[in-house]
N, C-alpha and C positions, 0 to 999 in steps of 0.2 A: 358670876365672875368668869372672865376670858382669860384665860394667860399667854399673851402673845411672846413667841419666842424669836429673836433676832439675831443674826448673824450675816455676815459677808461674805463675797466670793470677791478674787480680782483687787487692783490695788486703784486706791484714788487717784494718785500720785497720776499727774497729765505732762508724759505722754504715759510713766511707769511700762509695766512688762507686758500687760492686759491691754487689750481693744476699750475693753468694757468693763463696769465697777457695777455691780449688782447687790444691794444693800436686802434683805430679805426676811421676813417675818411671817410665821406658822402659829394663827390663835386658837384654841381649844378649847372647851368648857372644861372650868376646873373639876370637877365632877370624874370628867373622861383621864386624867393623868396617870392614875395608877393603871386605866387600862392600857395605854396606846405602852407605856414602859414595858410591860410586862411583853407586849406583841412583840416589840423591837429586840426586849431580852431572847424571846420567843427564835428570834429568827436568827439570831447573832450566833445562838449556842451550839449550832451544829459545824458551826465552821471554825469553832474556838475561838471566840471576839465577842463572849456575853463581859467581860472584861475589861475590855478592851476601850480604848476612846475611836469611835468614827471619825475619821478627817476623809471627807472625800477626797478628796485634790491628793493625800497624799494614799490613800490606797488602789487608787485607779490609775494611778502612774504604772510604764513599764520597769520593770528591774532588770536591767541590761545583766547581772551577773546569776539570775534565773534561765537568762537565755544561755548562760555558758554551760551550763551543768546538763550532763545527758539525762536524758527517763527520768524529769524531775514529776512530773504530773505519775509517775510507779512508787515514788519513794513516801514513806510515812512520813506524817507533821516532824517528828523529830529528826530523821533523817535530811530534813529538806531544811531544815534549822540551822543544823549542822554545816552540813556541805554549802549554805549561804554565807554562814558566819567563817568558814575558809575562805572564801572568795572574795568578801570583803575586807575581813583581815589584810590578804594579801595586796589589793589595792589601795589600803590606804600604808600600807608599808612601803610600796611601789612610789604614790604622791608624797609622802614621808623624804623619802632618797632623793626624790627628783628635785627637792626645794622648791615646791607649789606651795606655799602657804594659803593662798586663795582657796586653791582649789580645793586642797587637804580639809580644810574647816568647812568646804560648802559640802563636800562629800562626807563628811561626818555626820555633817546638822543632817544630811537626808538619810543617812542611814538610822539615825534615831529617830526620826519621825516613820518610818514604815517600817522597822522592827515586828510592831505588832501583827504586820500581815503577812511578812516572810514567806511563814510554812503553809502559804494557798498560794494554787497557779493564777496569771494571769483572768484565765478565762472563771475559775472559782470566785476569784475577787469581783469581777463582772458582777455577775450571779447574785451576787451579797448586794450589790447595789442592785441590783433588779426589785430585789425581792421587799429590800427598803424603801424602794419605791412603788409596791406595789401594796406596799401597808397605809402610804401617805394617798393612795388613789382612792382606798377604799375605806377611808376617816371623812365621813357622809357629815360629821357637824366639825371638820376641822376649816378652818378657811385661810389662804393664803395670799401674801400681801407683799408685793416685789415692785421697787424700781432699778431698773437697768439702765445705766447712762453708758452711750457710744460716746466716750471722752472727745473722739473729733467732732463731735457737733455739740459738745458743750462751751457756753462762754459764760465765765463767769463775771464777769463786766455786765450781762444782762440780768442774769438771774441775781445778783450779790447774795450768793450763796456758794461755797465752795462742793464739788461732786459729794462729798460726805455728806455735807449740810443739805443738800437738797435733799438724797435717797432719804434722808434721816425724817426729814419733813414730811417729805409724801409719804410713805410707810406711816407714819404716826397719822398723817390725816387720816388716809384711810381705811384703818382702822378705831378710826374714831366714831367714823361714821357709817361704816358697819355696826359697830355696838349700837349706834343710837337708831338705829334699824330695829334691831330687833325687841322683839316685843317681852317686855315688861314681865319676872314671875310672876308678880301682881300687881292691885292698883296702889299698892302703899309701898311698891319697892322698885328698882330701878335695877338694870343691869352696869356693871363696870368692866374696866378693866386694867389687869397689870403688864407692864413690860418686861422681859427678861434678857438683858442682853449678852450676849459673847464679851470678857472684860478685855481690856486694852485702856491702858492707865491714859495712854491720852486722850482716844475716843472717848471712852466713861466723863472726862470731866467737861469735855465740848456739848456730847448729849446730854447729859445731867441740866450745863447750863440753859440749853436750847428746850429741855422740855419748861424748867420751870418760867422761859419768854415766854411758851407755848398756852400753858394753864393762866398765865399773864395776862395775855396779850390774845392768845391763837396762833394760827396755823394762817398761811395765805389761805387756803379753803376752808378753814371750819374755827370754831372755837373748840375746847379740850372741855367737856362735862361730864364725861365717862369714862376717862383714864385715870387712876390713881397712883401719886406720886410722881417721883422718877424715876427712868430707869432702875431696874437691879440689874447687878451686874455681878456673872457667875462663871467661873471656872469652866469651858465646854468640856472640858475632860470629866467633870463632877456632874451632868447631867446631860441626858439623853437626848431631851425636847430640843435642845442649841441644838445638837448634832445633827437633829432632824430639818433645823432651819438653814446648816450649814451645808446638808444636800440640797436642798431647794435651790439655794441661792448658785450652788454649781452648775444644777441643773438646766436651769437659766440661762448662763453663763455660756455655758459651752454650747448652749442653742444657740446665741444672737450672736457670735463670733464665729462659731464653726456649724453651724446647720444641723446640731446633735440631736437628734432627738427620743431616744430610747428611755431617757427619766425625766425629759420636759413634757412628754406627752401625759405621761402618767398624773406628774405634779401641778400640770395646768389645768385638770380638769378640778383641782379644788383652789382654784382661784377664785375671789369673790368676784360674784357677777350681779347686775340689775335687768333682771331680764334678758334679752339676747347679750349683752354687752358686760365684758371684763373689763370690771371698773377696778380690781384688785391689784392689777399686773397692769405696767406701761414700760414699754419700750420707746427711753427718750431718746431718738432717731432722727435721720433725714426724713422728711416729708414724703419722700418717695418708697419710701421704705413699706414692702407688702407681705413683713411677715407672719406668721400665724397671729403674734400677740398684738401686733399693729391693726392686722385687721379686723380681731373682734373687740379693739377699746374703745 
């Protein structure tokens, strides 16, 4: 049994905020789960985030009222807690006065969302993602499975599939037929696989319906004989493995938009391949496009 884990980076939404929507899925033999948790817990615990829920997107952001504070990278985890939750306090009491309601509420949501990494510097929180990324380089039977659509060259008139609905498809073929690759524990028994996905009450019920077309009907590329069921769909804050899918899919991301490549490198080499060619990872692009993932699909 496989347990593919999936998550997103980047918004569907055409034109939305994002260049790019990268839909992304990390499979593993069930077998490996309690170890690769254990590595992640492993690596989390010294920087105080065994705890913690991973959101890349929101831990690798800068914190402009980090930069206000002097000798912050001198001061202890709690000191630096401290002296942040003054500085916030005092800006949303600042947006408070000012009557920004907009702003007040969008500057709240992010302050709850990166709480948990407060008390690490900038360059520390790096680090944490490096090192998460070099746990995902060297999971030798994990295999990874990503579509990136460049929303300007997507038409949905051609494909009748909306950018969700396509990533959703390709990721599901492709790990379909990865499974059906691989070879058999025995002659009387078959390999499968499960999906896990990141929940989103509306995504959950659109994928739900599309996988059951899916085992239906198929896939444009493939029939479904080794996936079982539908999605699940799970809390990423309540497990690790989303987490890990929800790096990938960043990591991705911030390659085919901005040329990032410090956790694409890492995460692309356990991209499924057929011999020379990553059949796992596609970059849906211009034609002329000669990026790393374009040129070995």
């Amino acid at each position: 049994m496989y347990l593919c884990y999936i998550d997103e980076s980047g918004t569907p939404d055409v034109p939305g905020n994002t260049s790019h929507f990268v839909l992304c899925g990390i499979a593993i033999p069930v077998w490996h789960w309690r170890d690769v948790e254990r590595e992640i817990t492993q690596v989390l615990h010294p920087y105080g985030l065994e705890h913690a829920e991973f959101h890349t997107a929101w831990l690798i952001r800068p914190y402009l009222e980090q930069m206000r504070i002097p000798n912050l990278a001198g001061m202890s985890w709690s000191q630096r807690r401290t002296a942040i939750e003054r500085e916030r306090n005092a800006t949303l009491l600042r947006l408070q006065k000012s009557n920004k309601p907009v702003l007040y509420k969008q500057t709240k949501k992010n302050y709850k969302h990166t709480l948990p990494y407060v008390h690490l510097t900038f360059d520390e929180r790096k680090l944490v993602l490096g090192k998460i990324a070099d746990c995902i380089a060297g999971w030798g039977f994990a295999r990874v499975f990503a579509e990136c659509i460049d929303k300007l060259h997507f038409d949905a008139a051609k494909t009748g599939r909306t950018v969700n609905e396509q990533a959703f498809e390709q990721v599901i073929s492709r790990f379909e037929q990865f499974i059906s690759k691989m070879v058999p524990p025995s002659p009387i028994h078959q390999n499968f696989g499960l999906v896990v996905h990141d929940v989103n009450e509306t995504v959950s019920k659109k994928h739900t319906k599309m996988m059951r077309e899916f085992h239906a009907r198929g896939t444009l590329w493939t029939s479904i004989k080794h996936i079982v069921d539908t999605p699940f769909f799970v809390d990423s804050s309540l497990t690790r493995m989303v987490q890990i899918a929800d790096v990938c899919a960043w990591g991705f991301r911030r390659f085919c938009e901005n040329g990032e490549t410090d956790v694409f490198k890492k995460i692309f080499v356990r991209a499924d391949r057929a011999g020379a060619k990553t059949v796992g990872v596609r970059h849906f692009a211009s034609l002329q496009c000669a990026c790393e993932i374009c040129a070995n699909h």
